[in-house]
N, CA, C and O of each residue as an XYZ file, in Angstrom:
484
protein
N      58.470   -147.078    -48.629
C      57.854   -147.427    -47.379
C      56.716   -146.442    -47.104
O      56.985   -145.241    -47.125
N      55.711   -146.770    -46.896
C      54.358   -146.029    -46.796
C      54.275   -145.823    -44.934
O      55.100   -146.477    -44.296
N      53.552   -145.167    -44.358
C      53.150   -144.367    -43.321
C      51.667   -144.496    -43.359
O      50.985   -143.922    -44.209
N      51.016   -145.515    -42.108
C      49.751   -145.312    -42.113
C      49.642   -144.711    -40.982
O      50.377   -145.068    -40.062
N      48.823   -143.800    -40.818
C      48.005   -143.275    -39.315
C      46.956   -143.799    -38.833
O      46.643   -143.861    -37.645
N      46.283   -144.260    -39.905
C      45.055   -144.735    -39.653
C      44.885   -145.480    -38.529
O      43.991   -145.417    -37.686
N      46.095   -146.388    -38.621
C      45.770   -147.546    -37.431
C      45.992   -146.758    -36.052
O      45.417   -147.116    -35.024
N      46.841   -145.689    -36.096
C      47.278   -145.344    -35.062
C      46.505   -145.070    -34.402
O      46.332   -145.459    -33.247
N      45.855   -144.300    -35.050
C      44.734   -142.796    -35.142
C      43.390   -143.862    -34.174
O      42.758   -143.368    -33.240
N      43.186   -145.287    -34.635
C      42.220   -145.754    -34.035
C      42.769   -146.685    -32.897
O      41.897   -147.490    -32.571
N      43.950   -146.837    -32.179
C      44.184   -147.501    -31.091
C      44.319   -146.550    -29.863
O      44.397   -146.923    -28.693
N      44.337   -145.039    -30.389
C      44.500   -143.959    -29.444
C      42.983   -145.084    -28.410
O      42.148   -145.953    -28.662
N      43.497   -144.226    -27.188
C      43.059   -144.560    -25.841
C      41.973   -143.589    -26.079
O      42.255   -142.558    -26.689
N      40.289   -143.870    -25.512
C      39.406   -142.652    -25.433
C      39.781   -141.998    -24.454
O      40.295   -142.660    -23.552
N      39.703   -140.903    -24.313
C      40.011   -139.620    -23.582
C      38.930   -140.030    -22.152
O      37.942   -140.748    -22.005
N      39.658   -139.232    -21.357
C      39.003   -139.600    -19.782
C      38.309   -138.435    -19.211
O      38.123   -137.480    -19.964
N      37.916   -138.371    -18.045
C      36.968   -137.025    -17.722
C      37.282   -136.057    -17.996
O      36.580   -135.165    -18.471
N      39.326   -136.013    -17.556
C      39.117   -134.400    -18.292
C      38.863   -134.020    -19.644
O      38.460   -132.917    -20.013
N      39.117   -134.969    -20.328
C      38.836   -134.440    -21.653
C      37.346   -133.778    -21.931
O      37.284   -132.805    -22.683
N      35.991   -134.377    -21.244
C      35.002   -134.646    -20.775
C      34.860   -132.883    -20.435
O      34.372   -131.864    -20.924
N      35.593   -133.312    -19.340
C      35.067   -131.455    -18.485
C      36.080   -130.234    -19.476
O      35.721   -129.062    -19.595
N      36.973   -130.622    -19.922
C      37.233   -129.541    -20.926
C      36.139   -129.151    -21.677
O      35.677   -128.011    -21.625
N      35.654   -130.129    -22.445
C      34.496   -129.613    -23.747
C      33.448   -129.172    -23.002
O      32.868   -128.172    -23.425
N      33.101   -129.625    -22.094
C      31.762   -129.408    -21.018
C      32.206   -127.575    -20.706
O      31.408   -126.674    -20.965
N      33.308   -127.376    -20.245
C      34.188   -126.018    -20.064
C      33.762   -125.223    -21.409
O      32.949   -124.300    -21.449
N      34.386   -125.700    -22.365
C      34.172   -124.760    -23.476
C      32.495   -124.147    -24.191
O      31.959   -123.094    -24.536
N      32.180   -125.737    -24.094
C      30.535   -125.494    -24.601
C      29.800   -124.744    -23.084
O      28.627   -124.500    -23.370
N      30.097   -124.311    -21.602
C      29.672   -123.710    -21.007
C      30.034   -121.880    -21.354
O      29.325   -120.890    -21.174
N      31.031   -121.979    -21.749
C      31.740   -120.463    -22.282
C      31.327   -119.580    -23.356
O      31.375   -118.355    -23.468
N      30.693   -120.983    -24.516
C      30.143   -120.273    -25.221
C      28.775   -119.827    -25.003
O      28.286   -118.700    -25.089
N      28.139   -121.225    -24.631
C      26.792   -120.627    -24.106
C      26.501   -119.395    -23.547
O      25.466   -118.784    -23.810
N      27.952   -118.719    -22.261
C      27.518   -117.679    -21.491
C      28.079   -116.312    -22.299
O      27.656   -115.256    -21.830
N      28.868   -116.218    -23.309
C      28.899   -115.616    -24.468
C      28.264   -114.998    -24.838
O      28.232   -113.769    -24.765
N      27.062   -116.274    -25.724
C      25.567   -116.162    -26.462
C      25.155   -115.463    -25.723
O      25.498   -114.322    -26.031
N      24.179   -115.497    -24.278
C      23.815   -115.015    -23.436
C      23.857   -113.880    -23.395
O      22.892   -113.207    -23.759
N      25.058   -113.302    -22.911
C      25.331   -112.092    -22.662
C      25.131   -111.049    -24.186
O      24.658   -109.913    -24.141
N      25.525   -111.619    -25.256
C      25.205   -110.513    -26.464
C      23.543   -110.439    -26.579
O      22.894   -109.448    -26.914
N      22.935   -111.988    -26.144
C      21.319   -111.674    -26.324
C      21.324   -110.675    -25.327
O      21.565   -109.573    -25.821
N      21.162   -110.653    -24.214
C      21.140   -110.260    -23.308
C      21.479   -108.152    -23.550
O      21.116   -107.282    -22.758
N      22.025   -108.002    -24.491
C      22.937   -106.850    -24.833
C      22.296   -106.307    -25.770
O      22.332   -105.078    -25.838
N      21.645   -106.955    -26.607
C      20.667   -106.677    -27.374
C      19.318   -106.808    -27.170
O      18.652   -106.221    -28.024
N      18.698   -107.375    -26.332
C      17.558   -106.751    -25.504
C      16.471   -105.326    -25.654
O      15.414   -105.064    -26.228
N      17.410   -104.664    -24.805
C      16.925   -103.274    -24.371
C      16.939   -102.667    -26.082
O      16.487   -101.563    -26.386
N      17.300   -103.242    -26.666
C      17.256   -102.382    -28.078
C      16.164   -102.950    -28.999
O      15.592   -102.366    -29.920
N      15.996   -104.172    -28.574
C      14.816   -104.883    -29.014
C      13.317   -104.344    -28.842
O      12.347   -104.139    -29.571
N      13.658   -104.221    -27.446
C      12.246   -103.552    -26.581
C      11.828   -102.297    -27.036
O      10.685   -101.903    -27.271
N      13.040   -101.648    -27.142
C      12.868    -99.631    -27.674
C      11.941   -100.085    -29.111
O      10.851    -99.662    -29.494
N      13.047   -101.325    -29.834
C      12.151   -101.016    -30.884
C      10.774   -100.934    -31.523
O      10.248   -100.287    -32.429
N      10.263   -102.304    -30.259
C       8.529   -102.751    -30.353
C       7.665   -101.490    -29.661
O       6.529   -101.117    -29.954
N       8.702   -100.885    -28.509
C       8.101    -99.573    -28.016
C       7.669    -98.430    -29.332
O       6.719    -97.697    -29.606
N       8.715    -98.719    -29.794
C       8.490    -97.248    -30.622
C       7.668    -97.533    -32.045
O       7.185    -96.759    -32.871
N       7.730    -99.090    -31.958
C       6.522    -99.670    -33.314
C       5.024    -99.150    -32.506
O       3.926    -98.849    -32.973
N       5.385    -99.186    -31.524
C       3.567    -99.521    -30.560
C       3.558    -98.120    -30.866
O       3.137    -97.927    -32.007
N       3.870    -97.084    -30.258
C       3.720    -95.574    -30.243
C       3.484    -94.889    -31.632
O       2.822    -93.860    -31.766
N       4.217    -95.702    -32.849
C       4.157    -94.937    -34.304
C       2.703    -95.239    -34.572
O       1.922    -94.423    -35.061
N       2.338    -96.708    -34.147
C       0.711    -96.981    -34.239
C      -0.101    -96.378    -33.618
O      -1.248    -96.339    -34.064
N       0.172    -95.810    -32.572
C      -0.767    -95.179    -31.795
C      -0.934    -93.690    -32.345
O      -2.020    -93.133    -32.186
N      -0.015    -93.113    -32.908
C       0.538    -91.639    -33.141
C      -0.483    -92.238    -34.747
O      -1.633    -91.823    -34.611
N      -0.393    -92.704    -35.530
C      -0.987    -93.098    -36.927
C      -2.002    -92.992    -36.860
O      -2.637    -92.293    -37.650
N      -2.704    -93.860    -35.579
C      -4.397    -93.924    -35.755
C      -4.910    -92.343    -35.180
O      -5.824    -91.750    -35.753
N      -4.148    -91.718    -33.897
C      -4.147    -90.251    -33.437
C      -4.424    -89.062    -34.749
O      -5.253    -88.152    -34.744
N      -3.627    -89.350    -35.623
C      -3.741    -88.715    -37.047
C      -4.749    -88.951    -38.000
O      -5.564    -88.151    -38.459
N      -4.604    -90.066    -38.227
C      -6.034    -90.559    -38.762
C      -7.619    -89.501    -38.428
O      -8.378    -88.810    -39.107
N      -7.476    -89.962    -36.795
C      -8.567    -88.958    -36.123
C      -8.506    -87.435    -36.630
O      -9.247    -86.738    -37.323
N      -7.576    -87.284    -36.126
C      -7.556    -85.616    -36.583
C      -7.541    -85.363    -37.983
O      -7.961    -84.263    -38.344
N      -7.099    -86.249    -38.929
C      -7.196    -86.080    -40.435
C      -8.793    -85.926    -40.473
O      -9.248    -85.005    -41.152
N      -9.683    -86.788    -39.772
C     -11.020    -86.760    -40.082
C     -11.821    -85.965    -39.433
O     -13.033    -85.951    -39.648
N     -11.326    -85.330    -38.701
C     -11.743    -83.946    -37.658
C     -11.338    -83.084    -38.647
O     -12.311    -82.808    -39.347
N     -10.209    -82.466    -39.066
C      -9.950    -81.514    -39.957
C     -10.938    -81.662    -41.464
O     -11.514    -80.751    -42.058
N     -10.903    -82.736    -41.719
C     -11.669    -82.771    -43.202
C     -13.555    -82.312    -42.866
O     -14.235    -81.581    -43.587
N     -14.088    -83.123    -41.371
C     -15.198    -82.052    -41.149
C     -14.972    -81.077    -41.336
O     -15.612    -80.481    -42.203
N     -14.155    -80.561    -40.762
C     -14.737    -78.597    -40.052
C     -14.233    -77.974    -41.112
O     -14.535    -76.783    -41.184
N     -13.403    -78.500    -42.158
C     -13.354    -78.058    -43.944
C     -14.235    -77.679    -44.076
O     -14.598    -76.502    -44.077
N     -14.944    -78.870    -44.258
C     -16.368    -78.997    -44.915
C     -17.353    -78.197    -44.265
O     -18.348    -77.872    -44.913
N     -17.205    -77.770    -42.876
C     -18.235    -77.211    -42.338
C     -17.818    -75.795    -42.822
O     -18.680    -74.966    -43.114
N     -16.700    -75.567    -42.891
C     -16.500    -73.930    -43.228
C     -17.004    -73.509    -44.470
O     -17.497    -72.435    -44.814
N     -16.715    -74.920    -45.294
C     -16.990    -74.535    -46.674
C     -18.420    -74.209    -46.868
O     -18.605    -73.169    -47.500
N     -19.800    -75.041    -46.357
C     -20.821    -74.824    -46.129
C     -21.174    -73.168    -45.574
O     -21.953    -72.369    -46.093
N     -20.389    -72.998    -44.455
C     -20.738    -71.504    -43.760
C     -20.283    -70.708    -44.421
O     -20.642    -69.709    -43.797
N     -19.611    -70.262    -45.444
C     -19.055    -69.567    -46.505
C     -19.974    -69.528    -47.302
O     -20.388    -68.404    -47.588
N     -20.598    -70.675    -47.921
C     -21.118    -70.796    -49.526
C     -22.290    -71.069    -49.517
O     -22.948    -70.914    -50.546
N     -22.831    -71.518    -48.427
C     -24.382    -72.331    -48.582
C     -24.882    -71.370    -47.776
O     -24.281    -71.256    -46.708
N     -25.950    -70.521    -47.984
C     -26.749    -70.051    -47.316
C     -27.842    -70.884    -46.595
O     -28.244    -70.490    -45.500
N     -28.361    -72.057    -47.173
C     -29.634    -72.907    -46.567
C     -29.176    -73.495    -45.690
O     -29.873    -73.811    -44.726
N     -27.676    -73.860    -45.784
C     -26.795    -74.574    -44.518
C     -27.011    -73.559    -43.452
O     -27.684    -73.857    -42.465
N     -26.297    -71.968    -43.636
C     -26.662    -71.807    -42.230
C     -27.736    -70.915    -41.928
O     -27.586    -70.041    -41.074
N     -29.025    -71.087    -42.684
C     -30.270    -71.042    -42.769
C     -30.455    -72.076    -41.519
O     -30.704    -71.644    -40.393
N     -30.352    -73.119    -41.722
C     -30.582    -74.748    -41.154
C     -30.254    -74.669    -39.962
O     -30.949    -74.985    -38.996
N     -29.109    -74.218    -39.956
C     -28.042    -74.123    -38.590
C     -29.002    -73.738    -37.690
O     -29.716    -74.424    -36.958
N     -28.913    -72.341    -37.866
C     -29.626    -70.877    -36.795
C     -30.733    -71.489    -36.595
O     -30.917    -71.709    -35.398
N     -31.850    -71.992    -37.524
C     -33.404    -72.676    -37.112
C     -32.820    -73.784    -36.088
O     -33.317    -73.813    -34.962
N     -31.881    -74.617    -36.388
C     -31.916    -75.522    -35.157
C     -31.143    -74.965    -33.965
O     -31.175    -75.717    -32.991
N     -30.422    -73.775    -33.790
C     -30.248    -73.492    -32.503
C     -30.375    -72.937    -31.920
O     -29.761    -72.750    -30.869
N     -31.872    -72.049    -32.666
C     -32.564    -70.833    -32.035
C     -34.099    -71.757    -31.781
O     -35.045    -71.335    -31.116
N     -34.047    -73.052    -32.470
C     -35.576    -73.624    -31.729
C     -36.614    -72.917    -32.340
O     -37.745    -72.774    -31.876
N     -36.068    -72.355    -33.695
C     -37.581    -72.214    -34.723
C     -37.288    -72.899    -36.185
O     -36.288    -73.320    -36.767
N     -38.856    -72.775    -36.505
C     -39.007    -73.921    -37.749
C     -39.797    -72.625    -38.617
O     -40.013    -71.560    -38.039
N     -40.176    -72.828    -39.978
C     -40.719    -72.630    -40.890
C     -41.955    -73.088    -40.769
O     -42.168    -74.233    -40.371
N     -43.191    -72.008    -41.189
C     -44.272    -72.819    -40.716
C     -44.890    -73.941    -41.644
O     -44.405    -74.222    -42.740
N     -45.968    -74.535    -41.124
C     -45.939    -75.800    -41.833
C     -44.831    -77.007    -41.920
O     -44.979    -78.095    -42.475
N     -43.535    -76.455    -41.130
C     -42.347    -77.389    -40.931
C     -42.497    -78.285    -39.448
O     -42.597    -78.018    -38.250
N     -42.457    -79.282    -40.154
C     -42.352    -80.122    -38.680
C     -40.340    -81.115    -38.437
O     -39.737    -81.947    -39.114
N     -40.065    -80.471    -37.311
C     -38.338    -80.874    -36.779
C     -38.634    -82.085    -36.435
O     -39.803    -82.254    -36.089
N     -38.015    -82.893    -36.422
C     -37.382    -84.349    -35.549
C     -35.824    -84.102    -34.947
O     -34.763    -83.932    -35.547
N     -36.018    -84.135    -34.057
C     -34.870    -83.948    -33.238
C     -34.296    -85.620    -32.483
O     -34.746    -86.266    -31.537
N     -33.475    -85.795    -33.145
C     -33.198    -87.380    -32.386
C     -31.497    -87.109    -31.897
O     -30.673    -86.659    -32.692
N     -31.190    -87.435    -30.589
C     -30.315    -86.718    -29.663
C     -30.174    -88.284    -28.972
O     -30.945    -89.206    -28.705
N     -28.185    -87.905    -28.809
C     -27.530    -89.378    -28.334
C     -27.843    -89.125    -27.063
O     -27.667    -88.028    -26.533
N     -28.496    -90.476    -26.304
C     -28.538    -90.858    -24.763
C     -27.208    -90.322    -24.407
O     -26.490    -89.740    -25.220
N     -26.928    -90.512    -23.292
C     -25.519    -89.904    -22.267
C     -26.100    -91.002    -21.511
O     -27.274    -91.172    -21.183
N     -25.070    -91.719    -21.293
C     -24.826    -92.882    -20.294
C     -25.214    -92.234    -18.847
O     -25.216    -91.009    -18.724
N     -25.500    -92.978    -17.900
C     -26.131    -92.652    -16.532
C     -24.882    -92.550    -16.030
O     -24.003    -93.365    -16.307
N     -24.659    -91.244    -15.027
C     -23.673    -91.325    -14.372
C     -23.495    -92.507    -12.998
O     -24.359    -92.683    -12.139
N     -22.236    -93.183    -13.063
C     -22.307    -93.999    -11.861
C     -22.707    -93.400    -10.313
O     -22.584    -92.265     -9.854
N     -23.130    -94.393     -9.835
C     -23.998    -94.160     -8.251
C     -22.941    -93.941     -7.534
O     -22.338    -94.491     -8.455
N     -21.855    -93.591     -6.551
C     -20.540    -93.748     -6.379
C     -21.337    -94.348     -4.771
O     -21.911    -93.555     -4.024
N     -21.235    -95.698     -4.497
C     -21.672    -96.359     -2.992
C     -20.789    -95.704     -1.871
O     -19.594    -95.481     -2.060
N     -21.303    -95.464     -0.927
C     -20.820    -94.512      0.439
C     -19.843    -95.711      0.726
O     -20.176    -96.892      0.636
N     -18.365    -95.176      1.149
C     -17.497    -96.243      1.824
C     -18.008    -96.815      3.368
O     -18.254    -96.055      4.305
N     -18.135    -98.585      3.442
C     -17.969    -98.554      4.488
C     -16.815    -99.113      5.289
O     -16.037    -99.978      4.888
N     -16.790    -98.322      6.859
C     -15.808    -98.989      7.583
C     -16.355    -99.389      8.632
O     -15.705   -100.019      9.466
């Protein structure tokens, strides 16, 4: 004698609201779950883009000063070894030339200072 379920299995009655608001229950539980671990992991998220932004900022900061230091190398190395260098120097910051020497002096503008307008009341 054999045992089917099958048939059984498909005359079951569909389930009624509560069945309805159970799953509605559960799939609300997990959702607020999810939530809360995003939610938990957050602030650790943020530190991390913080501290990506700052390593970039601190990188290009270095950069600068890598290329500030590699001048004033170079400038020392000149004031050490090159005499015509600071031959050159002293003529341009004592405002004499060699005669028969003619200077060009070409010098960065400086932006106009702003007008600051009188407040009125």
């Amino acid at each position: 004698m054999s045992v089917s379920y099958y048939g059984e299995f498909n005359q079951r009655k569909p389930e009624g609201v509560w069945h309805f608001l159970n799953r509605l229950l559960v799939l609300l539980i997990a959702l607020a779950v999810i939530t809360l671990i995003i939610c938990a992991f957050l602030p650790a998220l943020r530190r991390g883009r913080d501290q990506a932004d700052r390593l970039e900022n601190l990188k290009k900061d270095l950069d600068a000063q890598n290329a500030i230091l590699t001048q004033r190398t170079r400038e020392v190395s000149l004031l050490k070894n090159d005499p015509g260098y600071v031959e050159v120097l002293a003529r341009g910051r004592l405002d004499m030339m060699k005669p028969d020497e003619t200077i060009f002096r070409i010098e960065q503008a400086t932006p106009a200072p702003l007008k600051s307008q009188p407040h009125q009341q």
